[in-house]
N, C-alpha and C positions, 0 to 999 in steps of 0.2 A: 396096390391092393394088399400083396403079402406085408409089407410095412406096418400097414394100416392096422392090419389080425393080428400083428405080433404087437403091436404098443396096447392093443385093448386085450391081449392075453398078460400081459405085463401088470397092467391095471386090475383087473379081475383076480386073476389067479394066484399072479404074486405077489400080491398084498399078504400078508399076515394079519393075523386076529391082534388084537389090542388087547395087552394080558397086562402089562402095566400101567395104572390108573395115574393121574396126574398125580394125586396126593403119594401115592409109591415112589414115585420119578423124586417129588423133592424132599420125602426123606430117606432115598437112596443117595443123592447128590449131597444133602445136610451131614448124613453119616461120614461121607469121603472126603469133604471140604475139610480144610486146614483153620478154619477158625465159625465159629455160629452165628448166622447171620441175624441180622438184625429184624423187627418186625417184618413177617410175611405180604402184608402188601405192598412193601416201601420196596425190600428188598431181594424177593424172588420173583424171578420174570420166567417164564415155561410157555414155550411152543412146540407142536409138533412140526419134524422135517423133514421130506424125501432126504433119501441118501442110496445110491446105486442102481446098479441094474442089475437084475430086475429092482424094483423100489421095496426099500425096507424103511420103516417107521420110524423115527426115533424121539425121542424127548431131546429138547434143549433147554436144560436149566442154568439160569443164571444168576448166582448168590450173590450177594453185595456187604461189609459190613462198615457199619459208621461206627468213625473213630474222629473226627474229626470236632470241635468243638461246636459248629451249629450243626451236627448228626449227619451230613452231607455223606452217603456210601463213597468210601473212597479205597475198599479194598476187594477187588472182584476174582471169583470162579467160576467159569463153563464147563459143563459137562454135559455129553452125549448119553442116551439112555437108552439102548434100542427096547423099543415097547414092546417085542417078542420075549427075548427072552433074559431083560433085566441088567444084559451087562453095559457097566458103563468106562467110558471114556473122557478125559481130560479134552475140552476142544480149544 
């Protein structure tokens, strides 16, 4: 029963508010990427992710850029964006 209070206090409580919008996440990640990725449908993929306990939010962006002669993404970066409060990490 104590279990049970602490995983739905986890959920509730420890969530944080979503201050980071998707479109933020991938020109935070655009900005810190080492080359520009290619068209935004082809080449950024963004999910959000639990990550800890208690659970923090985060963005996973993943830039792609084609270099290849038929356009094929062949040069990738992930990054972690926690949607509290902006900072991001290399995943």
């Amino acid at each position: 029963m104590v279990l049970v209070a602490a995983l739905a206090f986890t959920r509730t409580c420890g969530a944080p508010d979503q201050r980071i919008s998707q479109d933020e996440a991938i020109a935070i990640a655009t900005k810190n990427a080492s080359f520009k990725p290619c068209d935004e449908q082809k080449c950024v993929l963004i999910r959000a992710v639990n990550q800890g306990i208690p659970v923090r939010l985060f963005w996973l962006v993943g830039l792609a850029q084609a270099i290849d002669p038929n356009g094929n993404p062949v040069r990738f970066e992930n990054f972690l964006i926690d949607m509290e409060t902006g900072a991001i990490t290399r995943a």
